[in-house]
C-alpha positions in Angstrom: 0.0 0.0 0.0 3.0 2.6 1.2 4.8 1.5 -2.6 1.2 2.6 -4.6 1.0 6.0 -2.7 4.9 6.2 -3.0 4.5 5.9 -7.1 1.7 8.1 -7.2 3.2 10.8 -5.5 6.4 10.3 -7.8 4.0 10.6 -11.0 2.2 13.3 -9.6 5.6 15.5 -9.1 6.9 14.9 -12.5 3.9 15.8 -14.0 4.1 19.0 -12.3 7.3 20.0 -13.0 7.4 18.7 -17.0 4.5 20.9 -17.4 6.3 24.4 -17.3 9.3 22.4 -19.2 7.0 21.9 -21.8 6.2 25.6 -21.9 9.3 26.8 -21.6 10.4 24.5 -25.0 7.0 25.7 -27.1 8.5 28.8 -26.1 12.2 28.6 -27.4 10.7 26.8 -30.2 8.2 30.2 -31.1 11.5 32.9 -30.7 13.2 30.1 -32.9 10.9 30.3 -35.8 10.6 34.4 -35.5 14.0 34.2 -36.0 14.6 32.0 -39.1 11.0 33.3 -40.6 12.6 36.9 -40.7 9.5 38.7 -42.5 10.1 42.2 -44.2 7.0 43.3 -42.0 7.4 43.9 -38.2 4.9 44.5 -35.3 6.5 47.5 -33.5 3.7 47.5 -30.6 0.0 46.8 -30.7 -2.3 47.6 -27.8 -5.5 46.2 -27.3 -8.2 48.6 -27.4 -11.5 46.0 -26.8 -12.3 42.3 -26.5 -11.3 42.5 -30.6 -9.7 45.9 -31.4 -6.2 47.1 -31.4 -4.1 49.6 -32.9 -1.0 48.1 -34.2 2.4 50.1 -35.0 3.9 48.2 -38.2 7.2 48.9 -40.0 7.1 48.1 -43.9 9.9 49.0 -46.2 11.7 52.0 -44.1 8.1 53.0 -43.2 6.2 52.5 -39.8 2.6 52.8 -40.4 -0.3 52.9 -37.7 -2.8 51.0 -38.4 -6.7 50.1 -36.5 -7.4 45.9 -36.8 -11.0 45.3 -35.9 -12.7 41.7 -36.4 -14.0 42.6 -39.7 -11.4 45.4 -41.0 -8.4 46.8 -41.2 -7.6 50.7 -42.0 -4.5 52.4 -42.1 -4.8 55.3 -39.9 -1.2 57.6 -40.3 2.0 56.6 -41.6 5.5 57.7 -40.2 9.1 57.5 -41.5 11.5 55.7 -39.6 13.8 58.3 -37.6 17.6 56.3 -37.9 19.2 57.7 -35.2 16.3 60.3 -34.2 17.4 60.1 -30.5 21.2 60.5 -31.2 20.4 63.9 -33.2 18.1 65.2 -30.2 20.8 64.8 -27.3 23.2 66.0 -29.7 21.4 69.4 -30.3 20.8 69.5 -26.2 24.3 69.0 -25.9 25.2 71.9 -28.3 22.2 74.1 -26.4 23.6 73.5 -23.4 27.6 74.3 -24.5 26.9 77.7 -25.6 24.1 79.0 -23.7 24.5 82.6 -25.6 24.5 81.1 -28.9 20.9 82.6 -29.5 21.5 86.1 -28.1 
């Protein structure tokens, strides 16, 4: 009788721990295939406006576009250019602001 409950208990623990191994390789096997599938469109952000709306960020081509996805439609709302560097250029000008405070006088 001690042996049956012994077992069970054994079972019982492996099961619980190969579950979130099991989750953890579905995981690694998703970032895997994100990799190797590189696509030429990318989900910058998306947040979730409803139960099934969202407003998605997508860069396309040198382009990031904003775009609405309902259930039955999606419209392109504003499109952006991609800024290379955009933050580099704005703490540079700070920087030169901030060097020669008389510069606009």
């Amino acid at each position: 009788m001690t042996s049956s409950v012994w077992k069970m208990v054994v079972s019982l623990v492996f099961i619980i721990a190969f579950i979130p191994v099991c989750l953890w390789v579905m995981k690694r096997f998703q970032l895997a295939q994100m990799k190797f599938g590189q696509s030429d469109i990318k989900i910058v952000n998306a947040q979730s406006l409803g139960t099934k709306e969202k407003l998605m960020l997508i860069e396309v081509e040198g382009e990031r576009i904003l775009i609405g996805v309902t259930a039955h439609n999606i419209s392109h709302l504003k499109s952006f250019p991609l800024k290379e560097g955009a933050f580099a250029s704005v703490m540079e000008e700070v920087s030169r602001e901030r060097s020669d405070p008389n510069e606009g006088v």
